[in-house]
C-alpha positions in Angstrom: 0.0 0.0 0.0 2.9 2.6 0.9 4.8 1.5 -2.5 1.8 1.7 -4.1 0.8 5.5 -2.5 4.6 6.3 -3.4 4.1 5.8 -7.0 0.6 7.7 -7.1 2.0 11.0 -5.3 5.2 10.5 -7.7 2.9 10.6 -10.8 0.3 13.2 -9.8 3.9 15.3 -9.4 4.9 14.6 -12.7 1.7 15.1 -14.0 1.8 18.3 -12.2 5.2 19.7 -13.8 4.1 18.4 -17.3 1.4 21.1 -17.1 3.4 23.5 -14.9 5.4 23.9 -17.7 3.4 23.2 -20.8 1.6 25.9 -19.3 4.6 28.1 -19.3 4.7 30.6 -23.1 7.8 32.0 -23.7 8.0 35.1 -26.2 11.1 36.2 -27.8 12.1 39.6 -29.4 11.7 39.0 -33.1 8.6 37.1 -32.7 4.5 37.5 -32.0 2.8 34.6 -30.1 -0.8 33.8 -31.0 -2.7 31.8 -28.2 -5.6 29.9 -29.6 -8.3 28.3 -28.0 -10.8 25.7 -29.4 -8.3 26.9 -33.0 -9.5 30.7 -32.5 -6.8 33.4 -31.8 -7.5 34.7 -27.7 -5.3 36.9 -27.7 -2.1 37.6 -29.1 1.5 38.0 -26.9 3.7 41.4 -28.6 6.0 41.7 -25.9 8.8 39.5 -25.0 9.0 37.8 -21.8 6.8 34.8 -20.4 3.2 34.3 -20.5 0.6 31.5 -19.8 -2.0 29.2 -21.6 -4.2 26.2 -20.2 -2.8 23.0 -21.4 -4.4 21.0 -23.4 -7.1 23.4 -24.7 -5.2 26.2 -25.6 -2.2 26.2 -28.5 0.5 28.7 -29.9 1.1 29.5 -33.0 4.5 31.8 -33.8 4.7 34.6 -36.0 8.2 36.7 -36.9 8.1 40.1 -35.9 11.2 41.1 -37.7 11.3 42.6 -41.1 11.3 39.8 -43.8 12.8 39.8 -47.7 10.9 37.9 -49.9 12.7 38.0 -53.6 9.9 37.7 -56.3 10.7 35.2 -59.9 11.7 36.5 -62.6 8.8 37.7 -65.3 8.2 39.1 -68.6 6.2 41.7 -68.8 5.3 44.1 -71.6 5.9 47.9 -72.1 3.5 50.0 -73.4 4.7 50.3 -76.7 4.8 46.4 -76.9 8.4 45.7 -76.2 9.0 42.2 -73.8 11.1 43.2 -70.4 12.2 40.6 -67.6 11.9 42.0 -64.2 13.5 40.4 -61.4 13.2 42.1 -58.1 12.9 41.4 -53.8 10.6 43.0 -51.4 10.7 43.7 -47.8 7.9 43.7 -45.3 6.8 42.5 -42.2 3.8 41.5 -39.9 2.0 44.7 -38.6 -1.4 42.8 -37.2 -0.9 39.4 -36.4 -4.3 38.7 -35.9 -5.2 40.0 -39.2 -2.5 37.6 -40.9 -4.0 34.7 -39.1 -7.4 35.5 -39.6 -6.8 35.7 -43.7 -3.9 34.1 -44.2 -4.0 31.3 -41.5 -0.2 32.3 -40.2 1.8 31.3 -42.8 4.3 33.1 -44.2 4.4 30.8 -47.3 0.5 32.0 -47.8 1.5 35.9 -47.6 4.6 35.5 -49.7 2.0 34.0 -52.1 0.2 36.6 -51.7 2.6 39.3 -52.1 3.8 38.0 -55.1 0.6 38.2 -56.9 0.0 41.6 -55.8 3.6 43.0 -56.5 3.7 41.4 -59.9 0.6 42.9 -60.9 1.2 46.2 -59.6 4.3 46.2 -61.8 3.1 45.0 -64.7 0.5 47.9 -64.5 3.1 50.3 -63.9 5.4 49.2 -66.8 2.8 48.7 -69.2 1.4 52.3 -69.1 5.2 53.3 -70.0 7.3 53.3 -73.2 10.3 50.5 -73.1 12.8 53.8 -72.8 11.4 55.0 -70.0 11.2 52.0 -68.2 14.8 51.7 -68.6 15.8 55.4 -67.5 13.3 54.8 -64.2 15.7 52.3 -63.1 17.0 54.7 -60.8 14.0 54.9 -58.3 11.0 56.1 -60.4 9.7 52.6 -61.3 10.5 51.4 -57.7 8.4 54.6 -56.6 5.4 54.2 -58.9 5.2 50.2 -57.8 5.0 51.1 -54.0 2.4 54.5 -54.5 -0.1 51.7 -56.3 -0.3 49.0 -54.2 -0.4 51.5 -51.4 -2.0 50.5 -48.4 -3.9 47.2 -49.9 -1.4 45.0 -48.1 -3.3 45.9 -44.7 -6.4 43.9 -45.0 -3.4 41.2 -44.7 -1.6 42.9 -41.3 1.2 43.5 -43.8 2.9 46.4 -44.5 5.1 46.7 -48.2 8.9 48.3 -47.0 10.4 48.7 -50.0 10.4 47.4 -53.3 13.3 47.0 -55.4 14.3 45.8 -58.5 18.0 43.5 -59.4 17.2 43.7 -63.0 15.5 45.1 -65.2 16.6 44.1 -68.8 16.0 43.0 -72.2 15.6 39.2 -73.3 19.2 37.9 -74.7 17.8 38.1 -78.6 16.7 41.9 -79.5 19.1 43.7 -76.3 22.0 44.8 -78.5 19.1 45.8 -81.3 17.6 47.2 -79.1 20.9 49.4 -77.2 22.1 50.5 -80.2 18.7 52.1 -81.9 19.1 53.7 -78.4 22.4 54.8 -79.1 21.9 56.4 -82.1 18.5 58.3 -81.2 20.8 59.5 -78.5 23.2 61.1 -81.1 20.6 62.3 -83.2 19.4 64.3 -80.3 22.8 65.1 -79.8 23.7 66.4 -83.0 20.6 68.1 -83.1 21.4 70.3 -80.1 24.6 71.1 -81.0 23.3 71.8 -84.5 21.2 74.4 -82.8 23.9 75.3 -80.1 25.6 76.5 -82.9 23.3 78.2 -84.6 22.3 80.2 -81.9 26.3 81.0 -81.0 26.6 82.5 -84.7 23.5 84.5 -83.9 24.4 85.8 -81.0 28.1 86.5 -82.4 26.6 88.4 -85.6 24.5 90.3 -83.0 27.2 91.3 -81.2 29.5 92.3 -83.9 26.8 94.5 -85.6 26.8 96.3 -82.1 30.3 96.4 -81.8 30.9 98.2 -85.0 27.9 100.3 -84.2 29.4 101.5 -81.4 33.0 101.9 -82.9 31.5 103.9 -85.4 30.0 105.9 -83.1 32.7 106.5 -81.2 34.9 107.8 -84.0 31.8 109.8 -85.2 32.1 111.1 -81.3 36.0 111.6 -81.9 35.9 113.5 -85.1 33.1 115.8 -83.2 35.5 116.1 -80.4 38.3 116.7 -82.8 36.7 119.6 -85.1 35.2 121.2 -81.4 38.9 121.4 -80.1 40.4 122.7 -83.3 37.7 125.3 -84.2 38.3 126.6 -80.3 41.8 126.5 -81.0 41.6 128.5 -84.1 39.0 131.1 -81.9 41.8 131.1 -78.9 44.2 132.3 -81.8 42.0 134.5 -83.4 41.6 136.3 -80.0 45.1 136.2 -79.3 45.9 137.9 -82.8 43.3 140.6 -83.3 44.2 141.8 -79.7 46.9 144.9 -80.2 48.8 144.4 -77.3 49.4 140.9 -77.5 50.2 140.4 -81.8 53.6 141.6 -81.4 54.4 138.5 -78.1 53.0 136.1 -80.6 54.8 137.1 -84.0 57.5 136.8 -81.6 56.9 133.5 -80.7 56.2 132.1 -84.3 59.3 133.5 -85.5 61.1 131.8 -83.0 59.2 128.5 -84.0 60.1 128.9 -87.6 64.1 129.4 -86.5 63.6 126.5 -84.0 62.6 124.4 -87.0 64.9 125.5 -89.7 67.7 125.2 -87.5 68.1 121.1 -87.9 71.6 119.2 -87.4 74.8 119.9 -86.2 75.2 123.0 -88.0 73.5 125.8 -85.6 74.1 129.0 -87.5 71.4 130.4 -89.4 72.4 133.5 -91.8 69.6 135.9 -92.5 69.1 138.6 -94.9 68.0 142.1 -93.3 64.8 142.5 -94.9 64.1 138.5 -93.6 61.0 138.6 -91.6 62.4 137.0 -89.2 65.2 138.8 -88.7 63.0 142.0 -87.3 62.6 139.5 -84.3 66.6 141.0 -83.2 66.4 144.2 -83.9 
């Protein structure tokens, strides 16, 4: 009877610490815990640390908190001037409502990633299929990464999920009609280019014509100016002298000093004697 007592109290302890600690929910940092009861979420554990459940009727489910990277296949897709592309491109997102994703997509990732692949392929065929092959190639840069994220939008939260970012590896051409393609590319690129420096230079001989016609314009006012200049100084020159001569007391001083200009000039190399007659004009200057 005591062995058998014994072995009774030893089980009901055991049975004791196997739901002690299957009763025991432990939480970690990157992760949600969903506790379900009769398979219906009760309520769902955000924070880490330790919580409880009854054994035996209630169950956890896991869910990752963290963000998650989910890299889409590669696709064809069409342009809208009907020219084939293959996309190849990742996402990131991550679980905003857990409950939500359980509710509609019964916690699995593999059922959102699913999901999310339908929805970012279509949004990106939309988006490259209202644009021309070119500029689907020059948005590679953020535009087309933009326009894919503004139109799916918020849709993902019917799902608790929210789209991070959307990116794409490559973007390219299919193997047979790239180089074709590249080098039509290429040359509507020179054209263009020849085309602006065609006008480029145009407009510089313009501009230099313009510029010459003012420039002579203005020289030829300035030498009209000049000459005006010119015939003012030497008419009031010819007035100063005038004055100077038909005043009485002053015509004798300045016969003087033209006299003495006409010696100065007459009077040229080493020989400095000048020999004048007595009726020489100039020679009334000594006497």
């Amino acid at each position: 009877m005591k062995t058998a007592k014994k072995i009774i109290l030893a089980a009901a302890i055991l049975l004791l610490l196997i739901i002690g600690s299957s009763s025991i929910v432990i939480t970690q940092e990157n992760e949600y815990t969903l506790i379900r009861q009769f398979g219906k979420v009760d309520h769902v554990v955000s924070e880490a640390g330790i919580s409880f459940r009854i054994p035996f009727i209630q169950t956890v489910d896991k869910l990752p908190k963290q963000t998650l990277l989910y890299d889409l296949p590669a696709s064809d897709v069409i342009t809208g001037d009907k020219k084939t592309m293959i996309t190849d491109s990742y996402i990131l997102w991550h679980i905003t409502d857990p409950l939500k994703f359980a509710q509609t997509l019964n916690c699995s990732v593999s059922n959102a990633e699913n999901r999310l692949d339908t929805i970012v392929y279509n949004a990106t065929k939309n988006i490259i299929s209202s644009m021309s092959q070119e500029d689907v190639i020059s948005g590679r840069d953020g535009e087309l990464s933009a326009a894919v994220m503004n139109s799916i939008g918020t849709s993902l939260g019917q799902y608790g999920i929210e789209l991070l970012a959307f990116e794409t590896k490559h973007l390219d051409l299919p193997g047979d009609n790239k180089t074709a393609v590249y080098e039509r590319m290429i040359s509507e690129r020179d054209n263009i280019a020849a085309t602006y420096t065609a006008e480029g230079n145009s407009e510089a001989q313009m501009i230099r014509n313009t510029t010459d016609r003012e420039v002579t314009v203005m020289i030829s006012e300035a030498e009209k100016q000049a000459e005006i200049l010119r015939a003012e100084g030497e008419a009031e020159y010819m007035r100063i002298l005038s004055e100077a001569y038909s005043d009485p007391s002053r015509t004798d001083f300045y016969s003087f000093v033209r006299s003495l200009d006409a010696i100065q000039v007459t009077m040229t190399g080493d020989n400095k004697t000048l020999i004048l007659s007595p009726d020489s004009p100039l020679a009334q200057i000594f006497y």
